[in-house]
TIKE-601635 format. One record per residue (C-alpha): z, y, x. Coordinates in steps of 0.02 Angstrom, whole numbers, plus 50000, padded with zeros to 5 digits. Each point is the difference from the previous one (the first is absolute). Layout:
# TIKE-601635
w: Z v: Y u: X $
...
//
This chain:
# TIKE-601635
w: 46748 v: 46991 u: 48180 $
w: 49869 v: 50082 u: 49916 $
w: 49942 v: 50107 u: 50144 $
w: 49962 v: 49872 u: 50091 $
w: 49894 v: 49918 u: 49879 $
w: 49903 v: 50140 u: 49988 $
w: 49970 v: 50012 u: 50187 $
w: 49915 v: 49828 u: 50028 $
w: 49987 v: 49935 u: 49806 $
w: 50141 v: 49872 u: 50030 $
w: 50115 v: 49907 u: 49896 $
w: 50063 v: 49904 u: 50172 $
w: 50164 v: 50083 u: 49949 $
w: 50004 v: 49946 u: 49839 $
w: 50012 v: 49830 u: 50034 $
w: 50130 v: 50034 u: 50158 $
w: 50187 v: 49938 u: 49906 $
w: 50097 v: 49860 u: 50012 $
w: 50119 v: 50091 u: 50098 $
w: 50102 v: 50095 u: 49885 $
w: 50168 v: 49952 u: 50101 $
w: 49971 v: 50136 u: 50060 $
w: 50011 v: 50133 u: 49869 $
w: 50180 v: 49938 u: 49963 $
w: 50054 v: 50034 u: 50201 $
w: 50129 v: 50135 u: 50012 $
w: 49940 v: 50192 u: 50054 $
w: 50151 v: 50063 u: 50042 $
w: 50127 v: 49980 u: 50145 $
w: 50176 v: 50078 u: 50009 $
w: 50013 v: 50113 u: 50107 $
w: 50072 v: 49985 u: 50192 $
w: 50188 v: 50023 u: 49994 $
w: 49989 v: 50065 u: 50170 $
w: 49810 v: 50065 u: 50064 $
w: 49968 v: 49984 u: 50164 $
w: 49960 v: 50145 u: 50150 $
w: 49814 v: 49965 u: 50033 $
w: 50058 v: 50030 u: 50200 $
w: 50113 v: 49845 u: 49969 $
w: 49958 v: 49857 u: 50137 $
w: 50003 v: 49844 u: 49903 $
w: 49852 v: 50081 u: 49880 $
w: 49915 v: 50101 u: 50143 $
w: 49986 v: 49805 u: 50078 $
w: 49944 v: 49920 u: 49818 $
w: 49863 v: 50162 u: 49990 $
w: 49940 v: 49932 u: 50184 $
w: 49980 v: 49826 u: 49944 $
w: 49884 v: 50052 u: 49842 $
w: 49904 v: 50104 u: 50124 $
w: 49972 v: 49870 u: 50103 $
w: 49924 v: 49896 u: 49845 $
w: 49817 v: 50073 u: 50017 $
w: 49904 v: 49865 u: 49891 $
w: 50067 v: 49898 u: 49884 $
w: 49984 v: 49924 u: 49819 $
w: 50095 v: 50010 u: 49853 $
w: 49961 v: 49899 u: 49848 $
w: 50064 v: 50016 u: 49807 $
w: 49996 v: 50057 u: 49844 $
w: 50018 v: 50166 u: 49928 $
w: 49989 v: 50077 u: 49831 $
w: 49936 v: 50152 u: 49930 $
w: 50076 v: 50107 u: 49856 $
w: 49969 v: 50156 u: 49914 $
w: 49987 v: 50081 u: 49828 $
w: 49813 v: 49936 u: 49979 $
w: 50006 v: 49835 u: 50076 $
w: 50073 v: 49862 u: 50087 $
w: 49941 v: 49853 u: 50117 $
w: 50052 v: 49877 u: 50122 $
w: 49926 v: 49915 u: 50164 $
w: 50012 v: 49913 u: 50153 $
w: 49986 v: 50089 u: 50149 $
w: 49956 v: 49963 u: 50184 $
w: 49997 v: 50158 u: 50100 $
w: 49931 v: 49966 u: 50191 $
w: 50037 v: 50162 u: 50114 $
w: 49897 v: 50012 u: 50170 $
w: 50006 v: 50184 u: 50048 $
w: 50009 v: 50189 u: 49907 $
w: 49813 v: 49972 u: 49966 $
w: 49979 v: 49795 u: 49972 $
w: 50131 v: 49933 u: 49868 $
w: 49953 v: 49910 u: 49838 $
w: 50093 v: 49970 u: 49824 $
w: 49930 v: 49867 u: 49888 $
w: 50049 v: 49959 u: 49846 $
w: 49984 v: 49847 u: 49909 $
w: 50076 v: 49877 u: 49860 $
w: 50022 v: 49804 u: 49976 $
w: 49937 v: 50025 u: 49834 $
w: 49826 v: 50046 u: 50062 $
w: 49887 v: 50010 u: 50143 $
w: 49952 v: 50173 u: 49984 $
w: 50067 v: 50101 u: 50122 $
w: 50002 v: 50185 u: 50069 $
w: 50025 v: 50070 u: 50169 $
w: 50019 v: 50172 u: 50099 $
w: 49959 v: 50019 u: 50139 $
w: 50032 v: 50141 u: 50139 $
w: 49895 v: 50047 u: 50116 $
w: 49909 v: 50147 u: 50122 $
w: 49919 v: 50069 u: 49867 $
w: 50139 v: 50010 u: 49879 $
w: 50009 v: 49841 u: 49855 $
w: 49900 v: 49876 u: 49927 $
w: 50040 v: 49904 u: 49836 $
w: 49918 v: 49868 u: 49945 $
w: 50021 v: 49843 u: 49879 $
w: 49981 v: 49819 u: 50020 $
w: 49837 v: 50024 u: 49911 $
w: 49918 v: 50085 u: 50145 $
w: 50000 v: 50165 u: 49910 $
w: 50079 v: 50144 u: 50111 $
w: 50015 v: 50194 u: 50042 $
w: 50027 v: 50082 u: 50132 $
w: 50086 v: 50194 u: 50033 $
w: 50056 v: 50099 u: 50138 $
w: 50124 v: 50091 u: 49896 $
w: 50151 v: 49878 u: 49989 $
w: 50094 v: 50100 u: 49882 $
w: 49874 v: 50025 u: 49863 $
w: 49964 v: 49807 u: 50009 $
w: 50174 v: 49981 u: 49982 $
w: 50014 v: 50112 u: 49865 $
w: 49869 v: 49895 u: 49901 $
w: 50084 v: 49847 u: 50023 $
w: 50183 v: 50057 u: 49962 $
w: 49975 v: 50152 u: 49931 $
w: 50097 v: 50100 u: 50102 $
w: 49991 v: 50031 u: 50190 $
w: 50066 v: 49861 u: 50109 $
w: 50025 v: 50003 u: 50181 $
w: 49956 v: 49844 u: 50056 $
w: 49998 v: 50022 u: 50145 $
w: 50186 v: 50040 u: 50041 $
w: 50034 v: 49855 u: 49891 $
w: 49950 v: 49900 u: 50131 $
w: 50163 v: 50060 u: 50074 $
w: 50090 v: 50016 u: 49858 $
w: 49965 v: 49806 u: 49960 $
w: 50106 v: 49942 u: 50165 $
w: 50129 v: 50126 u: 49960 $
w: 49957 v: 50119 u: 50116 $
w: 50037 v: 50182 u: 49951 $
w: 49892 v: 50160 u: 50092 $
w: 50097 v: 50083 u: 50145 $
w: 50062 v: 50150 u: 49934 $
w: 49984 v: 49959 u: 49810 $
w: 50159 v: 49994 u: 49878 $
w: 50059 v: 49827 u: 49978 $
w: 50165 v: 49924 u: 49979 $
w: 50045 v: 49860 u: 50099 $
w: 50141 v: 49869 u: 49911 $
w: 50157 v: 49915 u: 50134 $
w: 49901 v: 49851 u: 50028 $
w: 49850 v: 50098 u: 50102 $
w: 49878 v: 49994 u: 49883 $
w: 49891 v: 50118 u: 49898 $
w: 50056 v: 50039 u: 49862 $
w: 49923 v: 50126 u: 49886 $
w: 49882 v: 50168 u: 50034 $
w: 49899 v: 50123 u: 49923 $
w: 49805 v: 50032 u: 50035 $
w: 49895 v: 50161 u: 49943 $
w: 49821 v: 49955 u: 49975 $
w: 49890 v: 50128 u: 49905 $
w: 50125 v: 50081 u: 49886 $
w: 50074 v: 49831 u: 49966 $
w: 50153 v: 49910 u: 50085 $
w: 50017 v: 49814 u: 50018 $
w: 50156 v: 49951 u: 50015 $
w: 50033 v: 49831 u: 50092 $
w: 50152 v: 49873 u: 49988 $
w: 50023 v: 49861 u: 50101 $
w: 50111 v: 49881 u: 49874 $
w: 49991 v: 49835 u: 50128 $
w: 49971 v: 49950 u: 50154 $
w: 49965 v: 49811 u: 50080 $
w: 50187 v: 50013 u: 50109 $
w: 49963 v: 49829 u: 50069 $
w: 49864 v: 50084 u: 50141 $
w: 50015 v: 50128 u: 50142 $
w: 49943 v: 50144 u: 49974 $
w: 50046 v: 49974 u: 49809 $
w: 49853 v: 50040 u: 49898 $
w: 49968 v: 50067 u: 49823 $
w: 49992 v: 49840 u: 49858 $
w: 49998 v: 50165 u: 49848 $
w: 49950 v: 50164 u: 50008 $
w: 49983 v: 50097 u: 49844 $
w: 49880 v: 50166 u: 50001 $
w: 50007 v: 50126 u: 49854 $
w: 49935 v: 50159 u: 49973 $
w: 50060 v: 50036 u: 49835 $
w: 49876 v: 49940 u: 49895 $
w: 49962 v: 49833 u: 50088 $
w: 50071 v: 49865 u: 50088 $
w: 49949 v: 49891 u: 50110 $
w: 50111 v: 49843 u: 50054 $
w: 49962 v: 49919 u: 50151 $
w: 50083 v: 49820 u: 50032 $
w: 49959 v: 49928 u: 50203 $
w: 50016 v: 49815 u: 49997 $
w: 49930 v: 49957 u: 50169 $
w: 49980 v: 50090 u: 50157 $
w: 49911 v: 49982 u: 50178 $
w: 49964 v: 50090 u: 50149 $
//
């Protein structure tokens, strides 16, 4: 992640593996034999259950891949409000750890060793730390399987998300939900797998609250 490095002179990532499960975690689902009307009632009534989920927490791991680079990491992702969420990162391997952080005046990042930035412009720190632009903040929606109102998604016969597109700055993620944890109401994402072509970013939910 050598962007990052250069933003705060870290090797905190460096030392984040261990979890390299997750590389080997499948990307791709088949598609829905039959794709659901988003007017149906049963997934109109799931869609009002994750909108009723207004803070929660999702913990994991989730690995990183493109054609520079590759890295692994826990994850604990705490989501308050639009403009108060949190994603920290961290390994058992070490006990340096990194952390965004949302807030009114856009994001902080910072590191376990106290050193941190600050910038108003989300999508250019996003764009040092990936690379690429990253909406973060519609993955806060994305996470729970929740799709925008009047986006294109495709939902599979079981009422669940299942795959859709997103256009970000001449760039489109495209996101995949391969599992879900079945044994919950509403059920909720346990692998989501976002690629834009050049990377990919696999996102595995162990635990959830709200």
């Amino acid at each position: 992640m050598k962007k990052l490095t250069k933003l705060l002179s870290l090797t905190t990532l460096i030392v984040l593996t261990g979890c390299n499960s997750i590389y080997n975690a499948p990307t791709e689902v088949a598609k829905p034999e039959v794709e659901i009307s988003h007017s149906d009632p049963q997934w109109q009534q799931h869609l009002a259950q994750l909108q009723k989920i207004k803070g929660y927490s999702a913990k994991g791991q989730f690995g990183y891949i493109s054609p520079e680079e590759r890295f692994s990491s826990h994850f604990d992702w705490q989501y308050k409000t639009p403009t108060n969420f949190g994603l920290t990162m961290s390994s058992n391997l070490s006990s340096k750890s990194l952390k965004l952080q949302r807030n009114e005046l856009g994001m902080t990042v910072s590191d376990s060793e106290g050193r941190s930035r600050t910038e108003s412009d989300i999508d250019l720190l996003m764009k040092e730390i990936i690379g690429v632009s990253f909406p973060i903040d519609q993955f806060a929606y994305w996470v729970k399987g929740q799709p925008e109102k009047h986006s294109n998604y495709i939902v599979n016969e079981k009422r669940q998300l299942s795959q859709f597109d997103y256009p970000v700055n001449g760039s489109v993620w495209k996101a995949t939900f391969v599992e879900y944890h079945e044994d919950r109401q509403p059920n909720l994402p346990k692998l989501i797998v976002l690629q834009n072509g050049k990377q990919t970013l696999k996102i595995r939910i162990d635990n959830w609250a709200y």
